[in-house]
Biopython code that builds the backbone (N, CA, C, O; Angstrom):
import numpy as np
from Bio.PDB.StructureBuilder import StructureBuilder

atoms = [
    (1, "UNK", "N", (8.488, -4.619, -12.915)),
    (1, "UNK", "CA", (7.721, -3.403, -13.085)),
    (1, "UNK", "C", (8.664, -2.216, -13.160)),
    (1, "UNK", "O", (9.735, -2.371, -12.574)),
    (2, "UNK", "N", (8.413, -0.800, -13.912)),
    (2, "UNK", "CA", (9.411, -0.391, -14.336)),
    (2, "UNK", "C", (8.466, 0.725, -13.795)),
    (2, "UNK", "O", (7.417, 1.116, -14.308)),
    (3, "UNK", "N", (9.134, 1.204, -12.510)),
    (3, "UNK", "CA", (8.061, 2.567, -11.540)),
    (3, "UNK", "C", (8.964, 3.737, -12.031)),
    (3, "UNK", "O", (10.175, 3.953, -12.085)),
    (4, "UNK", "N", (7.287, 4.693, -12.518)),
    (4, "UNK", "CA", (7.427, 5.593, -13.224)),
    (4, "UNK", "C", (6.804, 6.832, -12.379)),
    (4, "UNK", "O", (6.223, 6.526, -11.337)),
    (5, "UNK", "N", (6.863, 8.027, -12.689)),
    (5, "UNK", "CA", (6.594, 8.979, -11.643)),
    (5, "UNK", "C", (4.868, 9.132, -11.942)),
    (5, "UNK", "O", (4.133, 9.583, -11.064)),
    (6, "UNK", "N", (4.454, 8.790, -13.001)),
    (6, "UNK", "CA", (2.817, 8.434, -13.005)),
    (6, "UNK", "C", (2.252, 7.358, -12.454)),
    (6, "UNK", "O", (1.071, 7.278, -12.115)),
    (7, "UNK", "N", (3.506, 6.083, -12.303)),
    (7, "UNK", "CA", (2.227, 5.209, -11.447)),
    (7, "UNK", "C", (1.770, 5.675, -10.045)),
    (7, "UNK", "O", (2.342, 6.437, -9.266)),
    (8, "UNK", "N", (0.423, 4.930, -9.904)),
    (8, "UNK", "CA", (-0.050, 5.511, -8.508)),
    (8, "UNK", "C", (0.504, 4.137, -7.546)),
    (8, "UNK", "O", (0.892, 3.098, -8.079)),
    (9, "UNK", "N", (0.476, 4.267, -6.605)),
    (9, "UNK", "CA", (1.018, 3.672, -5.496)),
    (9, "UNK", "C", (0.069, 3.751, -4.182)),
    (9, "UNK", "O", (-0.178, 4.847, -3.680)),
    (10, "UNK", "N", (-0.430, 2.595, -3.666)),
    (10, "UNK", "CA", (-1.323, 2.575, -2.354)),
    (10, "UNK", "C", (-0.118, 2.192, -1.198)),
    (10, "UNK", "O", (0.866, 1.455, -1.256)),
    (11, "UNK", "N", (-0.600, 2.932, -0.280)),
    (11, "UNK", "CA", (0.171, 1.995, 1.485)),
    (11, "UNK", "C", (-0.631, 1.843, 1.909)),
    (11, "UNK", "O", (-1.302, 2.830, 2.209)),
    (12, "UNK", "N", (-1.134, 0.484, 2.239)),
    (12, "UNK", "CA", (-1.800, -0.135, 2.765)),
    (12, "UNK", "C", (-1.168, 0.086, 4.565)),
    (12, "UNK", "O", (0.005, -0.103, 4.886)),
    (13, "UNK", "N", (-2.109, 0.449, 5.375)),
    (13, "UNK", "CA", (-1.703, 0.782, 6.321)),
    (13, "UNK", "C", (-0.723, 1.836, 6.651)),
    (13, "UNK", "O", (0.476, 1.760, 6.920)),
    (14, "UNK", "N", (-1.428, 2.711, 6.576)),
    (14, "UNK", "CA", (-0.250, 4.093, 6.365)),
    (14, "UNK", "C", (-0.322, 4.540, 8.401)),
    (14, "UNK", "O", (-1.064, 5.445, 8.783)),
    (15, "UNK", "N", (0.450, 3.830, 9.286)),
    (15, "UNK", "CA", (0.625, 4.486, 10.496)),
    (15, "UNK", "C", (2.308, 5.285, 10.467)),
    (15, "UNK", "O", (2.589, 5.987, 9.495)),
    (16, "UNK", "N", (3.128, 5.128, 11.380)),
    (16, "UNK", "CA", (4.030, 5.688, 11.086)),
    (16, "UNK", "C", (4.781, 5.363, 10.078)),
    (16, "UNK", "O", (4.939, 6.295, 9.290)),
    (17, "UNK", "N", (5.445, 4.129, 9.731)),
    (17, "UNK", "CA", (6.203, 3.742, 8.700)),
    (17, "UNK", "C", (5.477, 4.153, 6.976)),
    (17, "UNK", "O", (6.158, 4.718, 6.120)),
    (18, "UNK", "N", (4.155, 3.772, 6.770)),
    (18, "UNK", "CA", (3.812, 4.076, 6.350)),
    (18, "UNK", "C", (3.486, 5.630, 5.870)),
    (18, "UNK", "O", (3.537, 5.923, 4.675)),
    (19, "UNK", "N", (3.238, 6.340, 6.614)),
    (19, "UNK", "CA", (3.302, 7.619, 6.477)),
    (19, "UNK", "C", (4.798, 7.998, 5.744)),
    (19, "UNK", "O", (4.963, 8.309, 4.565)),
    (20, "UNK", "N", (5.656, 7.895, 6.625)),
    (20, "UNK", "CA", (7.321, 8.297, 6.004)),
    (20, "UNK", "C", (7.826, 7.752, 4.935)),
    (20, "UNK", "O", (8.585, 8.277, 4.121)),
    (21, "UNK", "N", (7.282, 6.401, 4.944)),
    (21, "UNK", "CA", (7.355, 6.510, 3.379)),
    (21, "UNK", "C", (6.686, 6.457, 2.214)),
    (21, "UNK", "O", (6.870, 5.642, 1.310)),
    (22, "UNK", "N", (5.788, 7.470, 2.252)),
    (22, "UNK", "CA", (4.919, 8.106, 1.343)),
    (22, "UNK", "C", (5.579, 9.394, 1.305)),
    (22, "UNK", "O", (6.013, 9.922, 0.282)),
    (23, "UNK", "N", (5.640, 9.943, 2.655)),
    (23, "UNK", "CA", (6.611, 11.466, 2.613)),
    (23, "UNK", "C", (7.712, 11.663, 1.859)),
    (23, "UNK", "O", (8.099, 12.608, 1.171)),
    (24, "UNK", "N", (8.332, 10.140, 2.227)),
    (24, "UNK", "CA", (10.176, 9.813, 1.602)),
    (24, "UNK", "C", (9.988, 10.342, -0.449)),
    (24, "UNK", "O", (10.598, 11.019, -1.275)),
    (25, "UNK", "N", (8.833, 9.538, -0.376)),
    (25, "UNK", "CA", (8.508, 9.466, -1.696)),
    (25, "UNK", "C", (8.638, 11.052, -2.943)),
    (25, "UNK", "O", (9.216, 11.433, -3.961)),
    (26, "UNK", "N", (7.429, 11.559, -1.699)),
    (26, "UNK", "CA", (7.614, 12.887, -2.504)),
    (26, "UNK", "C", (8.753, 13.589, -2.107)),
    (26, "UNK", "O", (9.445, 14.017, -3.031)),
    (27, "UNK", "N", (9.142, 13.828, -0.909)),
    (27, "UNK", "CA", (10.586, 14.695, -0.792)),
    (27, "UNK", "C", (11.678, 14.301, -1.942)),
    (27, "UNK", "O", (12.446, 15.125, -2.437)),
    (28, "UNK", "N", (11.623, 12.683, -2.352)),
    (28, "UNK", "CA", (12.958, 12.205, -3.610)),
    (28, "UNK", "C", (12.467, 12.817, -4.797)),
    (28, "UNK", "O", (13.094, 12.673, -5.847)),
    (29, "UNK", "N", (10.945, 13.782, -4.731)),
    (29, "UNK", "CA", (10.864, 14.180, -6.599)),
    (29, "UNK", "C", (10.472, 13.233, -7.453)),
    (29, "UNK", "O", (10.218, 13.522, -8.623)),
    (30, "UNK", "N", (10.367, 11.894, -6.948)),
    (30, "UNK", "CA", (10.022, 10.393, -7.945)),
    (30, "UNK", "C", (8.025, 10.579, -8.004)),
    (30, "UNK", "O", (7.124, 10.163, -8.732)),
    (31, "UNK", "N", (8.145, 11.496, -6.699)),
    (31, "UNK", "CA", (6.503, 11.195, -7.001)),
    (31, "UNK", "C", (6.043, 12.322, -6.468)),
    (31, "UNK", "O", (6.677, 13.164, -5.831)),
    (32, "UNK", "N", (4.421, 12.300, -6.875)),
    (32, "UNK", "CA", (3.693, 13.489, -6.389)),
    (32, "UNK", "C", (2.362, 13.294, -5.148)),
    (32, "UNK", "O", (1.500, 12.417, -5.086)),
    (33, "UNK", "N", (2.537, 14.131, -4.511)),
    (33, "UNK", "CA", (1.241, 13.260, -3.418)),
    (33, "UNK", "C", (-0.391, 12.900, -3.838)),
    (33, "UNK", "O", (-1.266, 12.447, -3.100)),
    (34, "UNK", "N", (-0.492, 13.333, -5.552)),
    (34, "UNK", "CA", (-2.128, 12.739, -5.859)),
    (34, "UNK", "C", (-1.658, 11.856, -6.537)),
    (34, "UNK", "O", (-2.193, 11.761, -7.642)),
    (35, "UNK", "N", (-0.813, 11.110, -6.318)),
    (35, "UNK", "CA", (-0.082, 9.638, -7.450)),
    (35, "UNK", "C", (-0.032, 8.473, -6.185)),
    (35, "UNK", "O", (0.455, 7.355, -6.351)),
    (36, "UNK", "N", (-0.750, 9.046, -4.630)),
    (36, "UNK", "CA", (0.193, 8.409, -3.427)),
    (36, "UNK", "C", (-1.633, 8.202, -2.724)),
    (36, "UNK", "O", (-2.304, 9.174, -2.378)),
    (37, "UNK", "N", (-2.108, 6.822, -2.653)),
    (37, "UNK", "CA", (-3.244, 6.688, -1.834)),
    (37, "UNK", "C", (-2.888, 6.145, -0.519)),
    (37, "UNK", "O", (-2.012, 5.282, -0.574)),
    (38, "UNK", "N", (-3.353, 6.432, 0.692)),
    (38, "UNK", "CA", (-2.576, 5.929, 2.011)),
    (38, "UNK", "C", (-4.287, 5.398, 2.243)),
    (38, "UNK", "O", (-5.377, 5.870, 1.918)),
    (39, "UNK", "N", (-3.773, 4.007, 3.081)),
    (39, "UNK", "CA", (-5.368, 3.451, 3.924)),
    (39, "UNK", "C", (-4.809, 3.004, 4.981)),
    (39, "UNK", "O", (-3.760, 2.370, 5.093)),
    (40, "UNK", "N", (-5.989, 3.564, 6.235)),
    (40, "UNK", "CA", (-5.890, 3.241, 7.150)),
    (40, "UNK", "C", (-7.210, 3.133, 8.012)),
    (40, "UNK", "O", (-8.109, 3.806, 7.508)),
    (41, "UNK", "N", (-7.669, 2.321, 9.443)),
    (41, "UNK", "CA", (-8.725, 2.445, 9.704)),
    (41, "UNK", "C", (-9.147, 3.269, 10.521)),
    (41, "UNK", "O", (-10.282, 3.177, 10.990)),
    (42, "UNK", "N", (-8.176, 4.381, 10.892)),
    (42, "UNK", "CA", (-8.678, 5.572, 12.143)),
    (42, "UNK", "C", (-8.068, 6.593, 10.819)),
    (42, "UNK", "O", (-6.865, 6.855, 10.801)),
    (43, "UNK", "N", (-8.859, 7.056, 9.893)),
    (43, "UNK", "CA", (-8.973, 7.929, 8.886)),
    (43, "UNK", "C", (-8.502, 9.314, 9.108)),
    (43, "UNK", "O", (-7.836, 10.084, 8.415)),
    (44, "UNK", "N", (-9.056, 9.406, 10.309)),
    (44, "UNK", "CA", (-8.910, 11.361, 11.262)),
    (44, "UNK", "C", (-7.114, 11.139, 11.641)),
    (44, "UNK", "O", (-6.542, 12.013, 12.291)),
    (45, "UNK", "N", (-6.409, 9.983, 11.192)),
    (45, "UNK", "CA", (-5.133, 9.998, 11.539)),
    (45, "UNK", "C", (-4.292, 10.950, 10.472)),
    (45, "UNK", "O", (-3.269, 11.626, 10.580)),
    (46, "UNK", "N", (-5.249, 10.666, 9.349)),
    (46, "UNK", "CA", (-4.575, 11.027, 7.970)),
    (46, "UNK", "C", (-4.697, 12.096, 7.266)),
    (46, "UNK", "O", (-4.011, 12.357, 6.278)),
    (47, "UNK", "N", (-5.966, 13.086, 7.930)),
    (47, "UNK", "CA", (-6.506, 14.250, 7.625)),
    (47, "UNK", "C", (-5.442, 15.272, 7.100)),
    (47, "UNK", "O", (-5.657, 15.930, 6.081)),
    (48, "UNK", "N", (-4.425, 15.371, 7.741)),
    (48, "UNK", "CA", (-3.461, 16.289, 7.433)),
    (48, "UNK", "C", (-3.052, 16.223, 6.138)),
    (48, "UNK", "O", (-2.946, 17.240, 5.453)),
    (49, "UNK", "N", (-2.713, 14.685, 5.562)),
    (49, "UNK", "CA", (-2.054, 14.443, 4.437)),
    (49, "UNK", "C", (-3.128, 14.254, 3.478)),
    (49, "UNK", "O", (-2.514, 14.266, 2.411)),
    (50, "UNK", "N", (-4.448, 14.074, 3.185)),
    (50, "UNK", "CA", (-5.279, 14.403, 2.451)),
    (50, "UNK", "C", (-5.593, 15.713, 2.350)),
    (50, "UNK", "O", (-6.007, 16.092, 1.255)),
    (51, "UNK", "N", (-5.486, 16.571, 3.316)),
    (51, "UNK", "CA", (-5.635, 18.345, 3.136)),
    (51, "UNK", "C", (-4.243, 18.884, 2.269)),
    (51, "UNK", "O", (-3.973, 20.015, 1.865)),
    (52, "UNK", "N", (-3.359, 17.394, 2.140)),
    (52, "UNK", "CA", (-1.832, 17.930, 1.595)),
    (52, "UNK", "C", (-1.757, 17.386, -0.492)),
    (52, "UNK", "O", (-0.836, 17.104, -1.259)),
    (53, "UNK", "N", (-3.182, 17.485, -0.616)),
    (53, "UNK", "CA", (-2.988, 16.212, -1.718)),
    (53, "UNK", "C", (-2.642, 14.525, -1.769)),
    (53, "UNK", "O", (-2.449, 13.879, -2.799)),
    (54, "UNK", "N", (-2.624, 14.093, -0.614)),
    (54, "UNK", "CA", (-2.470, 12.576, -0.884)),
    (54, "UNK", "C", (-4.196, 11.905, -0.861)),
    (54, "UNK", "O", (-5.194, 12.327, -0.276)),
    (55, "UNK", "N", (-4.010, 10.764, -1.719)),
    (55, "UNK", "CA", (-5.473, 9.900, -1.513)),
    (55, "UNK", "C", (-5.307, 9.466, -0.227)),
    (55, "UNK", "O", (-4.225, 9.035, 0.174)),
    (56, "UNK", "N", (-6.608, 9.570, 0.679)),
    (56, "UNK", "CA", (-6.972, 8.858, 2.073)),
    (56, "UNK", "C", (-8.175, 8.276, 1.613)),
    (56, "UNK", "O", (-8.981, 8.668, 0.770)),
    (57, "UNK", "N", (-8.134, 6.861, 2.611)),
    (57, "UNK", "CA", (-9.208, 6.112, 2.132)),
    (57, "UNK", "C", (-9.577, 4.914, 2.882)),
    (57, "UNK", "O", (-9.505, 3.995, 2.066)),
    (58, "UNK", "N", (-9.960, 4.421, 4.094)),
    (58, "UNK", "CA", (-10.727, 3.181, 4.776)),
    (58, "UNK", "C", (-10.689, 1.838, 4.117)),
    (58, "UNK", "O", (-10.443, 0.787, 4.710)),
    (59, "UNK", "N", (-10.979, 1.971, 2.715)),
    (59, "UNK", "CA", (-10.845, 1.071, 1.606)),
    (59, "UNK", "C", (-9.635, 0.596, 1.199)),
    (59, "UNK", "O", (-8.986, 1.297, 0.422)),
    (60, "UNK", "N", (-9.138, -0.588, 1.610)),
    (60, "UNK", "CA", (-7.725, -1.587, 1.179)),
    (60, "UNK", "C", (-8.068, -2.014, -0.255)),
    (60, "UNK", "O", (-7.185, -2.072, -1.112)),
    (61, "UNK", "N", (-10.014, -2.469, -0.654)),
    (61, "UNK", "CA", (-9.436, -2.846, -1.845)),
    (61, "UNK", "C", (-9.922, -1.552, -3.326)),
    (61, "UNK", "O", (-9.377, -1.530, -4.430)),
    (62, "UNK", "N", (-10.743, -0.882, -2.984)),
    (62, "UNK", "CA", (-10.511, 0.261, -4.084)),
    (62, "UNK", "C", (-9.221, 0.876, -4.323)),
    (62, "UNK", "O", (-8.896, 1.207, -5.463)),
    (63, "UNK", "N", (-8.094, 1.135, -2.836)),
    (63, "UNK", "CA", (-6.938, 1.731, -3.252)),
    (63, "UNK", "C", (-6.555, 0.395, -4.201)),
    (63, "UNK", "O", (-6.873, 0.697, -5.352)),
    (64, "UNK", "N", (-6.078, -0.764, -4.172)),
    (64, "UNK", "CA", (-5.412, -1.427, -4.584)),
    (64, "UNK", "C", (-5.809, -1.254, -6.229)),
    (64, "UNK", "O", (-4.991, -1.402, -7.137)),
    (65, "UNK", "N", (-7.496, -0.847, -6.445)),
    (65, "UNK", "CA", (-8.025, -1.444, -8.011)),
    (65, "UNK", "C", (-7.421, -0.241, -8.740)),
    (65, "UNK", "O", (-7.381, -0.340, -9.966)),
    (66, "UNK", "N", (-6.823, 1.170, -8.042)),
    (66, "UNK", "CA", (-6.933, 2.182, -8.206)),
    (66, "UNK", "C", (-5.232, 2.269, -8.603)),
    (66, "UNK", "O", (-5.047, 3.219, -9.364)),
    (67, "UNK", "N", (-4.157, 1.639, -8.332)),
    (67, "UNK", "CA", (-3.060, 1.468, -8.118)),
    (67, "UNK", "C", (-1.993, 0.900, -8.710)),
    (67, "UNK", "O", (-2.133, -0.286, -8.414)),
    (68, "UNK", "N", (-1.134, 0.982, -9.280)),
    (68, "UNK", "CA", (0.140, -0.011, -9.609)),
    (68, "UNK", "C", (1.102, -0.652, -8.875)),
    (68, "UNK", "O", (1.662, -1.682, -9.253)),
    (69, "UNK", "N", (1.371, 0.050, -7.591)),
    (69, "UNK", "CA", (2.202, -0.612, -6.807)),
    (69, "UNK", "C", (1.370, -0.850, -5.641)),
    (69, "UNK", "O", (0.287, -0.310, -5.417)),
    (70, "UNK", "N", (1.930, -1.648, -4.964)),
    (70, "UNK", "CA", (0.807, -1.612, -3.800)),
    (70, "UNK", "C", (2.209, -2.016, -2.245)),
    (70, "UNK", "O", (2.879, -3.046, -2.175)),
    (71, "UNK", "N", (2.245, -0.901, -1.299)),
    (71, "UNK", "CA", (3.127, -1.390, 0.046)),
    (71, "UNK", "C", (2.173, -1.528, 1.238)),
    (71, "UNK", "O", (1.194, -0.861, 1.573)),
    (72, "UNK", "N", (2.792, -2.651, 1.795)),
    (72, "UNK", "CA", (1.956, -3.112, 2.808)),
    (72, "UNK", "C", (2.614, -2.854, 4.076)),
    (72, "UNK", "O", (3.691, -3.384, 4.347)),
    (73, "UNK", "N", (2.105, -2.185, 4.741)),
    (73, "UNK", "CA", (2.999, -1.754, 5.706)),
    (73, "UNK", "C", (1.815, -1.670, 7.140)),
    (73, "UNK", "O", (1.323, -0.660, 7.643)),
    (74, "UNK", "N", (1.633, -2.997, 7.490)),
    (74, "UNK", "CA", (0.547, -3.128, 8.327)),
    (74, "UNK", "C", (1.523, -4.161, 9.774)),
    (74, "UNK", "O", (2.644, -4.644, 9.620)),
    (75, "UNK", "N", (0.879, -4.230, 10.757)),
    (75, "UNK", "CA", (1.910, -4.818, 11.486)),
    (75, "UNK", "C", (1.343, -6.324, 11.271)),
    (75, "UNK", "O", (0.342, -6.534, 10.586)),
    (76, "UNK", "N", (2.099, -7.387, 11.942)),
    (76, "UNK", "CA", (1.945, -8.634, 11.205)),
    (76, "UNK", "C", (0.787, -9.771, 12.022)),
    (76, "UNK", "O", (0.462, -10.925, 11.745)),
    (77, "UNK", "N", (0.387, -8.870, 13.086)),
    (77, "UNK", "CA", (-1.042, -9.426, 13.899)),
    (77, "UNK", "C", (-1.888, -9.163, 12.966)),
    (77, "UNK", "O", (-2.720, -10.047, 12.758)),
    (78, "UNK", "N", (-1.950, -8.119, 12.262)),
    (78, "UNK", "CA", (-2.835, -7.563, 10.969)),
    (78, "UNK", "C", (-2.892, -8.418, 9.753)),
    (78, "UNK", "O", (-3.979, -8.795, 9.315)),
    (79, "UNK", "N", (-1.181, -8.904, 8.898)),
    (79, "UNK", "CA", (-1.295, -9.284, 7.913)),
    (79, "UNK", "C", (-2.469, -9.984, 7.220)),
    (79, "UNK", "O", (-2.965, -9.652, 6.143)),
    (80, "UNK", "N", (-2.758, -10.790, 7.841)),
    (80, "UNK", "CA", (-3.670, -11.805, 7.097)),
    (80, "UNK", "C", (-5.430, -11.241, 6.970)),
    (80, "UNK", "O", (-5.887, -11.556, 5.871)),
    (81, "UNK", "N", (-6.087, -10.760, 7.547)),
    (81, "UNK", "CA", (-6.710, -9.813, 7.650)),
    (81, "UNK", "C", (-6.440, -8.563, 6.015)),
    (81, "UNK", "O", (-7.203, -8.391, 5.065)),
    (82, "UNK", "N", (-5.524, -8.138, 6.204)),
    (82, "UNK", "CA", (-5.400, -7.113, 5.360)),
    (82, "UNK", "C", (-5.293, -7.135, 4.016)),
    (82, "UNK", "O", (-5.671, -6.459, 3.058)),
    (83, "UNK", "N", (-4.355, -8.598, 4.333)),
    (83, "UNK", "CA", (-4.048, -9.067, 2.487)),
    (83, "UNK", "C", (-5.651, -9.794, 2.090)),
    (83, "UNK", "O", (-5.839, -9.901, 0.878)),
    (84, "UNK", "N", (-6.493, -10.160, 2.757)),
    (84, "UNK", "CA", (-8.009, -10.926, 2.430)),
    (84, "UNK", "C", (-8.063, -9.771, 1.891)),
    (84, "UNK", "O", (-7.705, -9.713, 0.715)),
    (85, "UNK", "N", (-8.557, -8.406, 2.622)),
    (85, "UNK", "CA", (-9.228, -7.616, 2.208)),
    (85, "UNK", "C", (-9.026, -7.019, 0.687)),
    (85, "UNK", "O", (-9.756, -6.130, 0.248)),
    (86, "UNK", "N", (-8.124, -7.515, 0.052)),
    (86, "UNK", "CA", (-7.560, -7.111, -1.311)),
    (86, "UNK", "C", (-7.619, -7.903, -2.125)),
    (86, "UNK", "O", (-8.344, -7.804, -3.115)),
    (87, "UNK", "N", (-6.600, -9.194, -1.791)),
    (87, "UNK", "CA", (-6.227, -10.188, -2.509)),
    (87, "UNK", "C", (-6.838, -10.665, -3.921)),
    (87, "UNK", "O", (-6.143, -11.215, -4.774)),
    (88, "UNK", "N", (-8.463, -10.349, -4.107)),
    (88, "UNK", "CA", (-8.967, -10.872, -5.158)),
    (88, "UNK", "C", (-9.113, -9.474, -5.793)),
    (88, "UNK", "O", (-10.065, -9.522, -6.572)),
    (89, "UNK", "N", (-8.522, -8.182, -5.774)),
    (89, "UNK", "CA", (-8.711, -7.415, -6.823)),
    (89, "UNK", "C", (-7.202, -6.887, -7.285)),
    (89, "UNK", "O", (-7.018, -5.777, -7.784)),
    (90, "UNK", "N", (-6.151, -7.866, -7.038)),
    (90, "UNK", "CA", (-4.599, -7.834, -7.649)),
    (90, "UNK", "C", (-4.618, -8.746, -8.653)),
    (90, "UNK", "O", (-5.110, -9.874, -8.610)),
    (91, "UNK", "N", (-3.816, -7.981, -9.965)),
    (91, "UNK", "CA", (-3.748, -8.568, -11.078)),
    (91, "UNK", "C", (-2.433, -8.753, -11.321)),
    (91, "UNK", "O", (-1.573, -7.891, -11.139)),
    (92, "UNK", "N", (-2.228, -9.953, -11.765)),
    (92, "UNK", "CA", (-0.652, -10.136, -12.120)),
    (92, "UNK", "C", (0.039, -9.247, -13.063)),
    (92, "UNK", "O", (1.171, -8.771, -12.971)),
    (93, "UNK", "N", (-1.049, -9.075, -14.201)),
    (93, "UNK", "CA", (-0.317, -7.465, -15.080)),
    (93, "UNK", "C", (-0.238, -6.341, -14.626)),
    (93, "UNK", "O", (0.593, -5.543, -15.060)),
    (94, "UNK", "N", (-1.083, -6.044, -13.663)),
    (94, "UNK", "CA", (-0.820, -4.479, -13.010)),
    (94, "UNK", "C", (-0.137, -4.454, -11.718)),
    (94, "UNK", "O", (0.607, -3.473, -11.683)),
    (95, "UNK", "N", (-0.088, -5.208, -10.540)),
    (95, "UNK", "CA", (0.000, -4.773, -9.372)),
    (95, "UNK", "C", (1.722, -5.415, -9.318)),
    (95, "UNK", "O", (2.236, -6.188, -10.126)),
    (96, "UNK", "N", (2.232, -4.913, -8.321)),
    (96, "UNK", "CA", (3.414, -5.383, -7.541)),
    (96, "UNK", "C", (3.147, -5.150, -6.262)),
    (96, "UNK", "O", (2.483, -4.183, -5.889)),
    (97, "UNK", "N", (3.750, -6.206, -5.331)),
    (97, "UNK", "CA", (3.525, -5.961, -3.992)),
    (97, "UNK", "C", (5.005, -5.994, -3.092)),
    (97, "UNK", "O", (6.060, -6.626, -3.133)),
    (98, "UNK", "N", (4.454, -5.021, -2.347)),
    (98, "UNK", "CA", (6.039, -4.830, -1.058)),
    (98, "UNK", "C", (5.062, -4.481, -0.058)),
    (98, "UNK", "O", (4.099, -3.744, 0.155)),
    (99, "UNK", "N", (6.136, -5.805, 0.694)),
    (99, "UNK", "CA", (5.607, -6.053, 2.307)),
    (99, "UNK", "C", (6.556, -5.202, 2.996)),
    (99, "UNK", "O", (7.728, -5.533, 2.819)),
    (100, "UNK", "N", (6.314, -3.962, 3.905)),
    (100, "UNK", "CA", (7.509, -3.798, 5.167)),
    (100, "UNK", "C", (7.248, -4.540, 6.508)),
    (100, "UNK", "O", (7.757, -4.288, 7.600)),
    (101, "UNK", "N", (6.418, -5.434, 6.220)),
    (101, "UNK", "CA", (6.360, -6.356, 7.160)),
    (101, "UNK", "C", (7.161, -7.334, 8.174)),
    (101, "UNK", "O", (7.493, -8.496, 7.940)),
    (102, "UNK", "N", (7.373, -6.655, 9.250)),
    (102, "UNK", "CA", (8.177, -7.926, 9.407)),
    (102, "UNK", "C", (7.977, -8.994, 10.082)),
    (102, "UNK", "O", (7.054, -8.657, 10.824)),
    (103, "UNK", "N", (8.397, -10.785, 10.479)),
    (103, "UNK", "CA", (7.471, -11.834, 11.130)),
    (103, "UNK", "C", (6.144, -12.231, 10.161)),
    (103, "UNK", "O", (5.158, -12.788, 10.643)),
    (104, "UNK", "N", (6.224, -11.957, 9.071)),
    (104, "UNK", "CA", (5.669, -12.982, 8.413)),
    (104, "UNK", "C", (6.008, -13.273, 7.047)),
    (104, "UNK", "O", (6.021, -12.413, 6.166)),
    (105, "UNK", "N", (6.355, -14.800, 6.829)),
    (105, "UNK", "CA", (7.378, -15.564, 6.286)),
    (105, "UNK", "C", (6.710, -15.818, 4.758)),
    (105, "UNK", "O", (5.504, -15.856, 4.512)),
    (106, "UNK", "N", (7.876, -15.989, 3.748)),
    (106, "UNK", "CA", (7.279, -15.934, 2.313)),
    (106, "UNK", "C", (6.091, -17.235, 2.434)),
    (106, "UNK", "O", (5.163, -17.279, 1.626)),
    (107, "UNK", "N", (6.222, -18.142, 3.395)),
    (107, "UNK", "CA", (5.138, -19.725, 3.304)),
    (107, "UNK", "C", (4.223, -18.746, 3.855)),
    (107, "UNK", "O", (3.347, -18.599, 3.003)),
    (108, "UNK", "N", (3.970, -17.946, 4.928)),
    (108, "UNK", "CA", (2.140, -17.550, 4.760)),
    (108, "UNK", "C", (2.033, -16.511, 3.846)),
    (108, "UNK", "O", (0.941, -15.942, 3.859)),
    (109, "UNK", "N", (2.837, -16.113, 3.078)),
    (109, "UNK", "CA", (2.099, -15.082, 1.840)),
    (109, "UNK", "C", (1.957, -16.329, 0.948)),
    (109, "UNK", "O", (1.165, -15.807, 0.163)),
    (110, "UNK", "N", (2.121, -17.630, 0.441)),
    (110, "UNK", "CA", (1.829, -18.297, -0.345)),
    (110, "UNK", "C", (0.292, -19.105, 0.511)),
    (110, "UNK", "O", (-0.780, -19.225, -0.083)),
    (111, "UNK", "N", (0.469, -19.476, 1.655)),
    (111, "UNK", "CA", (-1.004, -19.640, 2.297)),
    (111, "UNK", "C", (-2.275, -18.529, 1.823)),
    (111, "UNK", "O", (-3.467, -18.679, 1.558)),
    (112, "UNK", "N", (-1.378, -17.391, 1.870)),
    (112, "UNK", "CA", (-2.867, -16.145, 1.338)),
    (112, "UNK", "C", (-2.802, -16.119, -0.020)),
    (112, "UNK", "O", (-3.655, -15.380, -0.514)),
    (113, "UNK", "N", (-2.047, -16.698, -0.838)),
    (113, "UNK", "CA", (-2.230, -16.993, -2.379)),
    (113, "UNK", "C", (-2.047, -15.427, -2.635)),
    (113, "UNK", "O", (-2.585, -14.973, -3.645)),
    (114, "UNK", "N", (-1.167, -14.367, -1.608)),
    (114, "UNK", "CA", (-0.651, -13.356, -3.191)),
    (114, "UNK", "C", (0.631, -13.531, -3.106)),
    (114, "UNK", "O", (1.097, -12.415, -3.334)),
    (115, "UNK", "N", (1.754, -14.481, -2.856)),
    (115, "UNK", "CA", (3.274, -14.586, -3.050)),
    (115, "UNK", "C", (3.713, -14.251, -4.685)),
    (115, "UNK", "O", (4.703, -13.647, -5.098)),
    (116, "UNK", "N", (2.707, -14.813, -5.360)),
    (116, "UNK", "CA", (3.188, -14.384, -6.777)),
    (116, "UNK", "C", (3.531, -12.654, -7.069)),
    (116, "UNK", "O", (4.082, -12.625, -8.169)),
    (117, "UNK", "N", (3.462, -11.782, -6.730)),
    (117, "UNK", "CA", (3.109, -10.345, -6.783)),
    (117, "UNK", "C", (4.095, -9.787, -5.662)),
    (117, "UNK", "O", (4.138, -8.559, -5.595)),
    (118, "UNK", "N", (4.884, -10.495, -4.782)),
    (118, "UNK", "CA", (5.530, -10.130, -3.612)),
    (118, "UNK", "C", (7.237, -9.842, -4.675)),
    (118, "UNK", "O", (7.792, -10.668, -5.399)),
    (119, "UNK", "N", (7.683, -8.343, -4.366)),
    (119, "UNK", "CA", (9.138, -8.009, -4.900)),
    (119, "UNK", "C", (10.392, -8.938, -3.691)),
    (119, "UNK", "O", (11.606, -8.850, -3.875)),
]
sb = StructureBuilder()
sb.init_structure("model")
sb.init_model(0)
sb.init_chain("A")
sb.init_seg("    ")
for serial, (resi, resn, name, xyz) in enumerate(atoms, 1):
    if name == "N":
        sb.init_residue(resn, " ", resi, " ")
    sb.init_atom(name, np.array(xyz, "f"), 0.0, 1.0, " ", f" {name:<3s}", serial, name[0])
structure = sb.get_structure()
């Protein structure tokens, strides 16, 4: 995938890591914060950065249908849970996926059937 300053980009689980690097994003100039959807499930976490132009959103799989890249940045008691909640609206022509996950191994992203889509 050849990331361009128009694709949009979801973080799936935007808590701290997530957050910073959505921030990282726009501070490098590569992107703009209405190109940047963050989801998370305590929403009132994110208020600030939706009053800042970024997408906020409860929804794992509209950000994803909405998206070209997709980072997962959920902790790994979560993973499996999080990747369900998507998994059937990633397309092999549009999406790419990055896990900042860490403790869970490329064999259970092939158990959740999206390893194909993993950078």
């Amino acid at each position: 995938m050849d990331i361009k300053k128009n694709n949009r980009i979801s973080i799936i689980g935007a808590g701290n890591l997530g957050q910073a690097i959505a921030k990282g994003l726009v501070k490098s100039g590569s992107f703009t914060p209405d190109n940047i959807i963050l989801t998370r499930r305590a929403l009132s976490e994110l208020t600030y950065l939706g009053e800042n132009s970024f997408g906020i959103t409860d929804d794992n799989s509209s950000a994803v249908i909405k998206s070209d890249l997709i980072i997962v940045s959920v902790g790994p008691q979560d993973a499996e849970r999080v990747l369900n909640s998507f998994k059937d609206d990633l397309g092999s022509d549009k999406h790419t996926l990055i896990s900042t996950m860490t403790g869970v191994s490329i064999k259970k992203f092939k158990l959740w059937s999206v390893n194909k889509y993993l950078l």
